[in-house]
C-alpha positions in Angstrom: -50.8 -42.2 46.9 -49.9 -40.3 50.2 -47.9 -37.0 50.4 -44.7 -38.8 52.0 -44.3 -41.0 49.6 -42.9 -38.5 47.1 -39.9 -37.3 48.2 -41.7 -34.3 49.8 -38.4 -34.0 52.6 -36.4 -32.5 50.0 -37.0 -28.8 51.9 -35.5 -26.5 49.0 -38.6 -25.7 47.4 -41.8 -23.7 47.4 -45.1 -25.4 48.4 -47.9 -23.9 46.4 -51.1 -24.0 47.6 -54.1 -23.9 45.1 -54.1 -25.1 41.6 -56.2 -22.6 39.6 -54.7 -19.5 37.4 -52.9 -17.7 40.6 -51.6 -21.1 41.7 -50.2 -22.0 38.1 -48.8 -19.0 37.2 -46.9 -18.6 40.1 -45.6 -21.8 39.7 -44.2 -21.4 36.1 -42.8 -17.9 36.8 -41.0 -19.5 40.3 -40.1 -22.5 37.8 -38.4 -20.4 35.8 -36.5 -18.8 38.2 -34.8 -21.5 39.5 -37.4 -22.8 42.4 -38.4 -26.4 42.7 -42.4 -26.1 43.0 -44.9 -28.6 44.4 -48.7 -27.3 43.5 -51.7 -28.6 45.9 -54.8 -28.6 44.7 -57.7 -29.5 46.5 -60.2 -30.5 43.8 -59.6 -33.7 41.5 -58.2 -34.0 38.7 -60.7 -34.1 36.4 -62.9 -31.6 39.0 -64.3 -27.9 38.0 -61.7 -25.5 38.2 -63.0 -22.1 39.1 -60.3 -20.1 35.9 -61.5 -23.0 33.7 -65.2 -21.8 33.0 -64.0 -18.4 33.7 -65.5 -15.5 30.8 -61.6 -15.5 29.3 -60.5 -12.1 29.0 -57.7 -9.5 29.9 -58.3 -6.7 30.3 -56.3 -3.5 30.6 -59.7 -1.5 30.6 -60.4 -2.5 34.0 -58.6 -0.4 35.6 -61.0 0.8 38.0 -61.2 -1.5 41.4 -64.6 -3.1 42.4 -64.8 -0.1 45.3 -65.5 2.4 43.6 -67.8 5.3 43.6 -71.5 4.9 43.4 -71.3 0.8 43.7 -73.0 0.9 47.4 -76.0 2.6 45.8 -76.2 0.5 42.8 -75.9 -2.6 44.9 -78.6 -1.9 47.4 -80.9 -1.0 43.9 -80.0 -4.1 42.4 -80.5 -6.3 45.3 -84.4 -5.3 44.9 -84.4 -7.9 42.1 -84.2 -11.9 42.6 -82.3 -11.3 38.8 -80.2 -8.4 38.8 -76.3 -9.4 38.2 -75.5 -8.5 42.2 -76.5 -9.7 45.2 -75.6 -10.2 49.2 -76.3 -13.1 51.1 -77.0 -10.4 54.2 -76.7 -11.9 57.5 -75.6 -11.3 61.4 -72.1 -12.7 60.6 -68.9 -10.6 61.9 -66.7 -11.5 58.8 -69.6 -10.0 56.0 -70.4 -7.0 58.3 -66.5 -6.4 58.7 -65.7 -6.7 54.6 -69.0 -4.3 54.0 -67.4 -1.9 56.4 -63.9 -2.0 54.7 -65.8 -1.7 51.5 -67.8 1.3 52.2 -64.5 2.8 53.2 -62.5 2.1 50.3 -65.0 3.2 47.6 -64.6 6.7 46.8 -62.7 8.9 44.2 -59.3 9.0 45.7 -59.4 5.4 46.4 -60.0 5.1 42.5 -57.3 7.9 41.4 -54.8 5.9 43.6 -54.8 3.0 42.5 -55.8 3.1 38.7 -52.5 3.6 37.6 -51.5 0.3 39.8 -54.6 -1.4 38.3 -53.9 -0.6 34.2 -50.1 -1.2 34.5 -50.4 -4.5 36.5 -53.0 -5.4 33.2 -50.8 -4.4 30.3 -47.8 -6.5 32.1 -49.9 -9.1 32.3 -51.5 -8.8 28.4 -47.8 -8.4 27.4 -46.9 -11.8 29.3 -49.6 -13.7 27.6 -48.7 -12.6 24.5 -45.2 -14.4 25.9 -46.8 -17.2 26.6 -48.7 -17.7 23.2 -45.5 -17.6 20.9 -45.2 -21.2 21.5 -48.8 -22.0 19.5 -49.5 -23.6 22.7 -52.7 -21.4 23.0 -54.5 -19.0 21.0 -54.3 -15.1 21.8 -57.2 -13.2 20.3 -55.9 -9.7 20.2 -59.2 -7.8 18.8 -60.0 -5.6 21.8 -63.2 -5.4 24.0 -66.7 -4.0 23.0 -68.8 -2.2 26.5 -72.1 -2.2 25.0 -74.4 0.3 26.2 -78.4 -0.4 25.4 -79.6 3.4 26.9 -77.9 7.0 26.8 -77.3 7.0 30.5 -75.0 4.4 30.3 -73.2 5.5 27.2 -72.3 8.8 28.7 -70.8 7.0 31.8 -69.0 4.9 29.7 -67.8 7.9 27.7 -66.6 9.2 30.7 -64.9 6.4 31.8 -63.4 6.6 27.9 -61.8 9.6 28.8 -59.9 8.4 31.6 -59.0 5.3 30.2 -57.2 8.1 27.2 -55.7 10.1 29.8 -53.6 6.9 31.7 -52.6 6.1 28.1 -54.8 3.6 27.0 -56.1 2.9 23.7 -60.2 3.4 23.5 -62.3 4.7 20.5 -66.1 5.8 21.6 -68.5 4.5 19.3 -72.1 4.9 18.2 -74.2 2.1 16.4 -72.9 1.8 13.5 -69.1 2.2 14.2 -69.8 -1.2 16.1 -71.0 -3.0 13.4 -68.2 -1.8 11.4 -66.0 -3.1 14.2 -67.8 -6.2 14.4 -70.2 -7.4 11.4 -71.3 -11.3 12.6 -73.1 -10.2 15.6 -76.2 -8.1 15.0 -76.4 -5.5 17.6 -79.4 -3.1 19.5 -77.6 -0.8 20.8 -77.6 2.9 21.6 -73.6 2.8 21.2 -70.4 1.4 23.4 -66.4 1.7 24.1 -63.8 -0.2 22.2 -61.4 -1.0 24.6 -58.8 -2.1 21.7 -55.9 -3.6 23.8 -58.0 -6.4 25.4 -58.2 -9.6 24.4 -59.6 -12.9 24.9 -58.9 -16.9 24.6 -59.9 -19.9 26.0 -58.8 -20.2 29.7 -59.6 -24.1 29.4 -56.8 -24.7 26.8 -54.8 -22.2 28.7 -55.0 -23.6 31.8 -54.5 -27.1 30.4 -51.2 -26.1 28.2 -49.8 -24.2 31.2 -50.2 -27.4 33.6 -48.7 -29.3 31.1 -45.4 -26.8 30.6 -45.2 -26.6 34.8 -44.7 -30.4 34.6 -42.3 -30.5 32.0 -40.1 -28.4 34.1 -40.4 -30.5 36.8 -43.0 -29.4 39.6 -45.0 -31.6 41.4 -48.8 -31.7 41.4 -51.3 -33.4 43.9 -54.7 -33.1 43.6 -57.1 -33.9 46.0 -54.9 -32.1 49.2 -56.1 -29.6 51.7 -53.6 -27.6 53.8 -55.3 -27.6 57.2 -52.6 -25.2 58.6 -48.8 -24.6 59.2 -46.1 -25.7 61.4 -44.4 -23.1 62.9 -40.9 -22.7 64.7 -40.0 -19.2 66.2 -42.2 -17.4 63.8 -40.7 -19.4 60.4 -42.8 -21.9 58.7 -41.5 -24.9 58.5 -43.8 -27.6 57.4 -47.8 -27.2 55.9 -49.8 -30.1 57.2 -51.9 -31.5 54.8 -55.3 -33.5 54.6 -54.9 -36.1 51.8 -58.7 -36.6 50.6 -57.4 -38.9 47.8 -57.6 -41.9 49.8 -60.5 -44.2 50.8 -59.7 -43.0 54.2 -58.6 -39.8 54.7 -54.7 -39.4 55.8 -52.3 -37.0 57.0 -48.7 -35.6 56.2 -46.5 -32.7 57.4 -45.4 -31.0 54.0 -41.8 -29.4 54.7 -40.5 -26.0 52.8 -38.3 -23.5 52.5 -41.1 -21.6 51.1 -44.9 -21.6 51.1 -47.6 -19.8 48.7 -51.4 -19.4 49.7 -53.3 -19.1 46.2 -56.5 -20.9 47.1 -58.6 -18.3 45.9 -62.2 -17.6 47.8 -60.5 -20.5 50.6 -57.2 -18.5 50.9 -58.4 -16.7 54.3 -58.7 -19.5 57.0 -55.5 -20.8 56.4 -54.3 -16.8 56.8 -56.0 -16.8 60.0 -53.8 -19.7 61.1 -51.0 -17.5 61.3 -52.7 -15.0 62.7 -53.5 -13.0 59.8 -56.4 -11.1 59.2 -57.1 -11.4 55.0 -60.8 -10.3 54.4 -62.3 -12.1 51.5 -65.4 -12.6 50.5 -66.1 -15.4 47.4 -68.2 -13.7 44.8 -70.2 -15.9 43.0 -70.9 -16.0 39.3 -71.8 -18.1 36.7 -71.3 -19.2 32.7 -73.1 -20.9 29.6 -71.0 -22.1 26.7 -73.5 -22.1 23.9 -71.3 -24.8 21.0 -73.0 -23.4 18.2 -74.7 -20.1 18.4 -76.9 -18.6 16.3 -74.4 -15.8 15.8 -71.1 -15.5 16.4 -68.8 -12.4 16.7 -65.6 -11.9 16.4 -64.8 -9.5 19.8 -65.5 -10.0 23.1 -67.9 -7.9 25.0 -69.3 -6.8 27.9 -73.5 -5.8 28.0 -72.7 -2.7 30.2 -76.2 -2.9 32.1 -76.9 -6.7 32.4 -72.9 -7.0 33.4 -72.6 -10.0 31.2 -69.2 -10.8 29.8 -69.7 -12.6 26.0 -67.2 -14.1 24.8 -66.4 -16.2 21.3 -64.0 -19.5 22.2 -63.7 -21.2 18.9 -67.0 -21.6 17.5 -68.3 -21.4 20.7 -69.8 -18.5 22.9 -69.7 -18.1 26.1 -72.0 -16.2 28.3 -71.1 -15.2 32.0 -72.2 -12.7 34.9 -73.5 -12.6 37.8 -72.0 -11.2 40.9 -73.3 -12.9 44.8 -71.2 -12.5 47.8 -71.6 -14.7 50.5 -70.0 -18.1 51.5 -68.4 -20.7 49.5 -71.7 -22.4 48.2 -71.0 -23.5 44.4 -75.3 -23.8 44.2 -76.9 -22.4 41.0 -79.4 -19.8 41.8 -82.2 -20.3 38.7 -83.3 -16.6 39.1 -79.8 -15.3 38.7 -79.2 -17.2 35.5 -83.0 -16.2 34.6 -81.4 -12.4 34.9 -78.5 -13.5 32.5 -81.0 -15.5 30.3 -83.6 -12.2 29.5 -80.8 -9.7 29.5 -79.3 -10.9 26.0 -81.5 -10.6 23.6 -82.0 -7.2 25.0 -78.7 -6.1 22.9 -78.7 -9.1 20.7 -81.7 -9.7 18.9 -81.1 -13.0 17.1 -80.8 -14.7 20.2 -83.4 -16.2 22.3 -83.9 -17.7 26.1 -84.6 -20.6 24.7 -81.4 -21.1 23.0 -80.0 -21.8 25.9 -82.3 -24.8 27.0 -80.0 -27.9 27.6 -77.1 -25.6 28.6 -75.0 -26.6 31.2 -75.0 -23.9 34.4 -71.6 -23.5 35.4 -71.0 -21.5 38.7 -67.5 -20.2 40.3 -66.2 -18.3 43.6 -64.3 -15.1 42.8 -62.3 -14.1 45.9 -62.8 -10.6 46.8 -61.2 -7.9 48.6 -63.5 -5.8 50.5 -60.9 -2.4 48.5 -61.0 -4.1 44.9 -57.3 -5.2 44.9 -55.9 -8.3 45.1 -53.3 -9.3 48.2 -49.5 -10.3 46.5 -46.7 -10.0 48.9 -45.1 -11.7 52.3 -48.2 -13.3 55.3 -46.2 -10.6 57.2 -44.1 -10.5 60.4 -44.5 -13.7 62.4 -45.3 -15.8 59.4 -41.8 -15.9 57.8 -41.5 -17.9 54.3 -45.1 -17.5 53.8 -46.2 -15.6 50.7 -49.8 -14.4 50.1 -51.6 -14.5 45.9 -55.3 -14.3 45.9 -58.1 -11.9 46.0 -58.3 -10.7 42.5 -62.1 -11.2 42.2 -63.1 -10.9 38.3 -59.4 -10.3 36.8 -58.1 -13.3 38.1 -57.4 -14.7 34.9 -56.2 -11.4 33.6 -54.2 -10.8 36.2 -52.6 -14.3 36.3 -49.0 -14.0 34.5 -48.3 -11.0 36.3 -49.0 -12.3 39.7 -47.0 -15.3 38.9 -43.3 -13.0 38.1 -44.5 -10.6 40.7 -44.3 -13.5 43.6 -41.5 -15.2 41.8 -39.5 -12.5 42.4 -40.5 -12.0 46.2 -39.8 -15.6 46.6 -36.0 -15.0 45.1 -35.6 -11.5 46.7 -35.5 -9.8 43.5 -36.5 -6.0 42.6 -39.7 -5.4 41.1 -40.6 -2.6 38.8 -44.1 -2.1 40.0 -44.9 -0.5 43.6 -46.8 -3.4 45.4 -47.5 -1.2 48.3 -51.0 -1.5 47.5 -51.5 -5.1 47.9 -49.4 -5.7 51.0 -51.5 -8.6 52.2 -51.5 -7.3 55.8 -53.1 -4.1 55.0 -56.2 -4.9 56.7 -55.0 -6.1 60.2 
């Protein structure tokens, strides 16, 4: 079915571009607020979402950005291994050596101090939107916190640390040695020297989140196409006016002008070329990572976790478990590197002894791009002068799912002109140029 065959003339409306978290949320937080909403996705229907496969948690304990202190000298130390969780695809390419500058730049401690306040309120609006969202039954909330789990001393103590300022801004956190975590969480047995209960996380399934969100979008009336890539906009005296489109649904290829009042770019790691059609300069970088969902593991525990040296995310979906991690910036190349998932593979029975590499034979490898700002922060506001009508939601690298809901009311109240409590300074998409 073509794109002008669906009333798409009608011009009071906002075009959406992107159909993962970002994209959805915005769309039922604009739907709410009056806005008629048409949502382009560029995948199928029944095609890998990059939120679907996603490790599932929010998380108000992140609220230190990916630049931060010490992560250029980790980075290089880990890219000496073909299986540590980081790596960079380096090469003599303008856009990487420009994000690596702007990232060397933002991480240090006043960067962090800035901006943590920004990062653990824009989290705890966000936890207390999905708790919104799941009062319907339509998903499940699991409320039990998060568990950092720390297999040597050295990392205990930084995570202590980090426990301290996570008290100070207000948050709720409990340090705990061995056995405190097996009080906290008895069906997994542990090896561990100790970890951080982060107790206002939570988890859930974004699958079935995802799924019931599309489905409550649709009952309020938005449009959805799959299958649809905005090639770039049409402009008139610096207001946009139409997005034109590439209809990939078809057996050949067509073409359609999509007209607006109003135009969102949420495409995640693919958000920047269209940017750089109106002249914007939005540095991202797709981060690549990847996921198991074991169906019936040999243990199961009851709160999420993170392994603090491996950087794997564990989480329990049902009686399932799933296993993500991983970290490689480069291009938008949805490949499964083998020696990265061997690095996930060896690093759990590290903390969890009952489980074994081979567990994990028959798997499916699941892989996703994260969309990363070189300063850790994701872009939410207006494309900037020039570009009028157009609206920028991306770049939240790992807390895209966590960071969903609020994004969505944040840019539904841009797109009506309404106040927002938060200062969004921060994120001004433009920042960069």
């Amino acid at each position: 079915m073509s794109l002008s065959s669906n009333n798409f003339q009608d011009k009071h409306r906002v075009v959406i571009v992107g159909g993962g978290v970002i994209g959805l949320c915005v769309a039922y937080y604009a739907l709410k607020a009056g806005k008629k909403v048409v949502l382009l996705e560029r995948e199928p229907e029944e095609g890998d979402n990059c939120s679907a496969e996603n490790a599932g948690m929010v998380v108000p304990s992140h609220f230190v950005p990916l630049a931060a202190p010490g992560m250029i000298a980790l980075g290089l130390r880990w890219m000496l291994s073909s299986e540590s969780p980081f790596a960079i695809r380096l090469r003599p390419n303008r856009k990487l050596m420009r994000w690596l500058y702007l990232f060397w730049r933002s991480a240090n401690k006043n960067h962090v101090i800035h901006n943590r306040e920004l990062l653990r309120d824009l989290n705890l609006k966000s936890r207390k939107l999905f708790v919104e969202l799941a009062e319907d039954g339509s998903y499940e909330l699991v409320k039990r916190g998060l568990l950092m789990l720390c297999k040597g001393p050295n990392a205990l103590e930084e995570e202590s640390s980090l426990a301290l300022d996570a008290n100070d801004l207000g948050l709720e956190v409990e340090v705990c040695d061995s056995r405190r975590l097996a009080e906290i969480d008895p069906d997994i047995e542990m090896d561990v020297e100790g970890g951080v209960w982060f107790k206002q996380d939570c988890h859930l399934d974004p699958s079935i989140f995802l799924n019931q969100l599309r489905e409550k979008i649709l009952g309020m009336g938005a449009e959805i196409h799959h299958q649809v890539c905005a090639d770039g906009f049409v402009m008139e005296n610096g207001q946009a006016k139409a997005l034109r489109c590439i209809n990939l649904g078809e057996n050949e290829s067509s073409s359609d002008n999509v007209e607006a009042d109003q135009f969102v770019i949420a495409g995640g790691a693919w958000s920047s070329s269209l940017a750089r059609d109106l002249g914007l300069d939005l540095p991202i970088l797709a981060g690549k990572g990847y996921s198991m969902t074991v169906p019936e593991p040999v243990q199961l525990p009851r709160v999420c976790s993170i392994l603090n040296e491996a950087r794997v995310a564990v989480t329990p979906m049902g009686d399932s478990l799933r296993f993500a991690g991983t970290m490689e910036l480069g291009d938008n190349d949805l490949s499964i590197n083998a020696r990265r998932v061997k690095g996930i593979l060896k690093s759990i029975p590290d903390y969890f002894p009952q489980f074994k590499v081979d567990h994990f034979n028959g798997i499916k490898r699941w892989s996703g791009l994260r969309p990363c700002s070189p300063d850790g922060l994701p872009y939410i506001g207006p494309a900037g002068q020039g570009a009028e009508g157009v609206f920028i939601a991306t770049g939240h690298a790992m807390m895209g799912l966590s960071l969903g809901p609020i994004t969505g009311h944040l840019m539904a109240n841009i797109l009506c002109n309404e106040y927002n409590e938060l200062p969004l300074d921060a994120l001004f998409p433009g920042r960069f140029s």
